[in-house]
DOTOR-768291 format. One record per residue (C-alpha): x, y, z. Coordinates in pm, whole numbers, plus 50000, padded with zeros to 5 digits. Layout:
BEGIN
REC      px      py      pz
REC       X       Y       Z
...
//
This chain:
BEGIN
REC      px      py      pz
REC   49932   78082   66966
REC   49998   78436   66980
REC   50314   78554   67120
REC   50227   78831   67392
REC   49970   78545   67488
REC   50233   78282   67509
REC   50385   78536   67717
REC   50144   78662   67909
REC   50063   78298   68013
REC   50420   78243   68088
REC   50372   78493   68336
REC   50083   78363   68515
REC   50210   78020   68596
REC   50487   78185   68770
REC   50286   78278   69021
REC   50264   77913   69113
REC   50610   77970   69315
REC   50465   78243   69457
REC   50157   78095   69610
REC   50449   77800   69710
REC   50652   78062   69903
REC   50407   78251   70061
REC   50408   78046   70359
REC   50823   78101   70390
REC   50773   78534   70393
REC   50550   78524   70712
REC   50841   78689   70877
REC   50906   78989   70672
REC   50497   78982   70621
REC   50506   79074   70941
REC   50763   79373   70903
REC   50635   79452   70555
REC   50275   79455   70560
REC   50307   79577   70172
REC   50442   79310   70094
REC   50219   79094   70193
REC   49937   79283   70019
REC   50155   79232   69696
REC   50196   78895   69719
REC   49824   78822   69796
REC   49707   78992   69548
REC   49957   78864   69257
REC   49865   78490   69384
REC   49488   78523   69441
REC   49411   78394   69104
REC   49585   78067   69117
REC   49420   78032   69478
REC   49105   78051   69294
REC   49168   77821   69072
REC   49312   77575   69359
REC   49020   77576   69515
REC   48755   77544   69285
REC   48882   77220   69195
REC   48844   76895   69383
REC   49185   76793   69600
REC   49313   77147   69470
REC   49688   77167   69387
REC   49730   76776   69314
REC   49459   76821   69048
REC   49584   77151   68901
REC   49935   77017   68922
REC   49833   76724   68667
REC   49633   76885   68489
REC   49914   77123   68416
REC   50166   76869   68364
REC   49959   76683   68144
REC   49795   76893   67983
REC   50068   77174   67927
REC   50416   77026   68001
REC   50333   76679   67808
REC   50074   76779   67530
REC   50308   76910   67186
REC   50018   77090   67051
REC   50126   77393   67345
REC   50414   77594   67209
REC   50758   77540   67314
REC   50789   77832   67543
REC   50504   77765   67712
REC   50594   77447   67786
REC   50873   77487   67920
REC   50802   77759   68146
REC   50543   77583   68264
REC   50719   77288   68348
REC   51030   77515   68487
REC   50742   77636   68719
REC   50641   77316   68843
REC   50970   77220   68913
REC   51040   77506   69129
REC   50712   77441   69363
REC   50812   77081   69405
REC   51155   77190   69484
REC   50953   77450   69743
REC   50705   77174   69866
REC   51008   76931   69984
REC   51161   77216   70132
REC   50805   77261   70320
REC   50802   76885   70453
REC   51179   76932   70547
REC   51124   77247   70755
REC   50828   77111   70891
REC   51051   76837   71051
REC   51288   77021   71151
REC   51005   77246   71321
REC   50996   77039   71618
REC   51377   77104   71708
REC   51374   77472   71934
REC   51540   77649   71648
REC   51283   77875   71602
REC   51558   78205   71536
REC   51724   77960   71248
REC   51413   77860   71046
REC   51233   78184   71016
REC   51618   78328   70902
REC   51599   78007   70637
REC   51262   78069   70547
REC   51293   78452   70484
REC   51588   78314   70271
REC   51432   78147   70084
REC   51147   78333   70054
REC   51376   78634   69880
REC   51537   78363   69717
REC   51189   78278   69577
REC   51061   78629   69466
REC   51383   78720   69284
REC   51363   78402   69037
REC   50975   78483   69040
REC   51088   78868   68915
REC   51373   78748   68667
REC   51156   78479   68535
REC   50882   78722   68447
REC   51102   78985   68272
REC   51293   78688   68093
REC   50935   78554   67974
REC   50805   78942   67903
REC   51115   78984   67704
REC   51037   78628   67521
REC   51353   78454   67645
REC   51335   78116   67809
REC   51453   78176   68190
REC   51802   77988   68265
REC   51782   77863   68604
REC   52070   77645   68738
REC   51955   77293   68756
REC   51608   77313   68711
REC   51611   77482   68314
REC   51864   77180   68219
REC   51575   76936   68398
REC   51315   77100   68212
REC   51463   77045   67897
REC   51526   76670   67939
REC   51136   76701   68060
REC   50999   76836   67753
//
């Protein structure tokens, strides 16, 4: 595989934390319209994809991690960005359930803080994880690169 593809493809599955965190930046979607706009746009594809397959994100998820994460034909890089991605959106989807629990509490103030947290949390390993894959490096994320490894 070529190397601005492996790249390249690096970059798209990314945008799976994205499309995770979107729901956590409704707050500042509201003050930033642009940013919304961004975000939609950078996360459509994956959407697509999501929903052109039966039960959506459970499918694409294994079909990723098998096909991807577990399959040693893929390059190296690949896989583990791939699987450093996948990581990241289950860490995002517990955080989901959690919040969604602790929804029912009148803290209202408190979790859209958290979730605008984490939302900028989200976007700035989404941005250094891009320029780490653009520049061909493998993304060092506490925790989750040292899981991916033992993964792959």
């Amino acid at each position: 595989m070529d190397q601005i593809l492996q790249r390249l493809s690096s970059v798209f599955f990314y945008t799976l934390l994205l499309k995770a965190a979107k729901p956590f930046g409704d707050y500042l979607f509201s003050k930033y319209y642009f940013l919304y706009i961004f975000i939609d746009r950078l996360t459509s594809p994956i959407e697509i994809i999501e929903k052109s397959l039966p039960f959506g994100s459970f499918f694409f998820f294994i079909l990723l991690f098998a096909g991807l994460v577990r399959n040693p034909k893929v390059p190296y890089f690949v896989r583990y960005n791939v699987c450093q991605a996948l990581l990241i959106n289950i860490a995002l989807i517990i955080i989901t359930y959690l919040l969604s629990i602790l929804s029912i509490v009148e803290f209202d103030s408190i979790i859209s803080i958290f979730c605008s947290i984490i939302f900028i949390f989200t976007l700035s390993i989404f941005i250094y994880s891009i320029s780490q894959c653009i520049y061909g490096v493998e993304p060092e994320i506490p925790f989750i690169s040292k899981s991916v490894r033992m993964q792959i």
